[in-house]
C-alpha positions in Angstrom: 91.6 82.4 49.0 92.7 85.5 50.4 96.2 86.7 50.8 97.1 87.4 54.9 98.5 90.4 53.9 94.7 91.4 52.3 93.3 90.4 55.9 95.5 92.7 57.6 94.3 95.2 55.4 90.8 94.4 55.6 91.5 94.9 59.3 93.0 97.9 59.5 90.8 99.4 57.5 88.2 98.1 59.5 90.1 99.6 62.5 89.8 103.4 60.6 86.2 102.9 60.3 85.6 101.8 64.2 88.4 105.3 65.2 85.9 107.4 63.0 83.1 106.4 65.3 84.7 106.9 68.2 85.1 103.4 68.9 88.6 103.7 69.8 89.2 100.1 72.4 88.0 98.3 69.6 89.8 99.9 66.9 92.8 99.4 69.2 91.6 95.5 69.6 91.5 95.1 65.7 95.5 96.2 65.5 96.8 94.6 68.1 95.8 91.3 66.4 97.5 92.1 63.2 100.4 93.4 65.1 100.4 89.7 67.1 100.9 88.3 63.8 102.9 90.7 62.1 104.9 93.1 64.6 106.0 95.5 61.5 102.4 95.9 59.7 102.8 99.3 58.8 99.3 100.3 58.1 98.6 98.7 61.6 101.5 100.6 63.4 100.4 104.0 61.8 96.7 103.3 62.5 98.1 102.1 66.4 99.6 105.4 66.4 96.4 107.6 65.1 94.4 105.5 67.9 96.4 106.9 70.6 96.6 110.3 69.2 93.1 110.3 69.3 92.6 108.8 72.9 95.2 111.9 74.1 92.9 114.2 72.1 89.4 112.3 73.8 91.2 112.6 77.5 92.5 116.0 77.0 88.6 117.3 75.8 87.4 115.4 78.7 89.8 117.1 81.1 89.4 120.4 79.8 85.8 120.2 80.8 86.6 118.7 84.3 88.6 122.0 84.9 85.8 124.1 83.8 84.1 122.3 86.8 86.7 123.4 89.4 86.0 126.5 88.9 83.7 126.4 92.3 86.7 125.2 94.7 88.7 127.7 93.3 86.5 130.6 94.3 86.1 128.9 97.8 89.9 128.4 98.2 89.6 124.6 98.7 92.7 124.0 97.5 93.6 120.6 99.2 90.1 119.4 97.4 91.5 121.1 94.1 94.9 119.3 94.6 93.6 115.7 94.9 91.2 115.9 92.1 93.9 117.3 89.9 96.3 115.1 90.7 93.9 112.0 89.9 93.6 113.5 86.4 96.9 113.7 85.7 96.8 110.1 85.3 94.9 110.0 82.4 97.0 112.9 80.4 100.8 113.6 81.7 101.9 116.4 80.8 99.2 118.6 79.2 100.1 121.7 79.9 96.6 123.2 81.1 96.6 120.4 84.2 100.0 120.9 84.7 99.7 124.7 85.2 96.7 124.7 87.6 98.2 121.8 89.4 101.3 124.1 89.9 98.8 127.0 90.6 96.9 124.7 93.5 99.8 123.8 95.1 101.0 127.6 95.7 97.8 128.5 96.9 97.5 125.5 99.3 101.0 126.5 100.6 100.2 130.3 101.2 96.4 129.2 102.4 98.9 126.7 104.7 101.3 129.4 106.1 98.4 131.8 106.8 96.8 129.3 108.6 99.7 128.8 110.7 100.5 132.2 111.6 97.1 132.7 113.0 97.4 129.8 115.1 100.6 130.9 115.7 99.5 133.6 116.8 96.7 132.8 118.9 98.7 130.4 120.9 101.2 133.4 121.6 98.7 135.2 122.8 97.2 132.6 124.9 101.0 132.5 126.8 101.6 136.0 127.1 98.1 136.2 128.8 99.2 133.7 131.2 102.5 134.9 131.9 100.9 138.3 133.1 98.6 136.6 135.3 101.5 134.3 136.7 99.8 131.1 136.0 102.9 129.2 135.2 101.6 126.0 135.7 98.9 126.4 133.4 101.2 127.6 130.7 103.6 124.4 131.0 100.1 122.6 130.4 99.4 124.5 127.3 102.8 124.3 126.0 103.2 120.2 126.7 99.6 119.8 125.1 100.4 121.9 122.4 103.4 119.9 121.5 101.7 116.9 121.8 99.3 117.9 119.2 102.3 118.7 116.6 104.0 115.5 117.6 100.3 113.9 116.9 99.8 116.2 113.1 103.5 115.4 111.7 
């Protein structure tokens, strides 16, 4: 009969074999029930360890080429678009420095694309009272300015 300590072997082993194919849940699966059994396997910590070294490495690849793939909102300045879909990777790998960076890079853009926006309104809306203002038509500016407001009160 074999030895448990053989079987936990056998399985980690096992579990090197399934991380070399790229089968990395069940690889994962295979340690975990040694570890249930015995917390301080060594061979089935270290292989625990190389498993999630290697799903960093498979979610940073796959990343990598999703930011390739924003390369179109970038050039058309949809930045909002670019924030959300950034953010939603960042799930799967915290902290790598790439992500990070354009995530950083989006949110500047988004805040300049923002305050832009905001000065030409702004500035329209200036505009729109001065004209008023010459003409006299006082009642129609009080409109403007209580519908205005009403439309920040409704954006905050």
């Amino acid at each position: 009969m074999a030895d448990i300590q053989d079987v936990f072997k056998q399985y980690v082993a096992q579990a090197e074999l399934l991380l070399n194919e790229g089968k990395l849940k069940d690889a994962y699966n295979l340690c975990t029930k040694v570890l249930e059994a015995d917390p301080e396997n060594e061979g089935a910590l270290k292989m625990k360890e190389k498993i999630a070294d290697a799903a960093l490495n498979f979610n940073q690849k796959a990343i990598d080429e999703k930011l390739k793939a924003f390369k179109p909102l970038w050039e058309n300045g949809e930045y909002a678009e670019l924030i959300k879909n950034l953010t939603e990777l960042y799930r799967y790998a915290p902290h790598y420095g790439p992500l990070e960076e354009q995530l950083a890079q989006a949110q500047d853009m988004y805040r300049k694309q923002f305050a832009a926006q905001t000065k030409d309104v702004l500035q329209l809306y200036t505009q729109e009272l001065e004209n008023l203002l010459k003409e006299k038509k006082y009642d129609e500016m009080i409109k403007l300015m209580i519908e205005k407001n009403r439309e920040a009160l409704t954006n905050l």
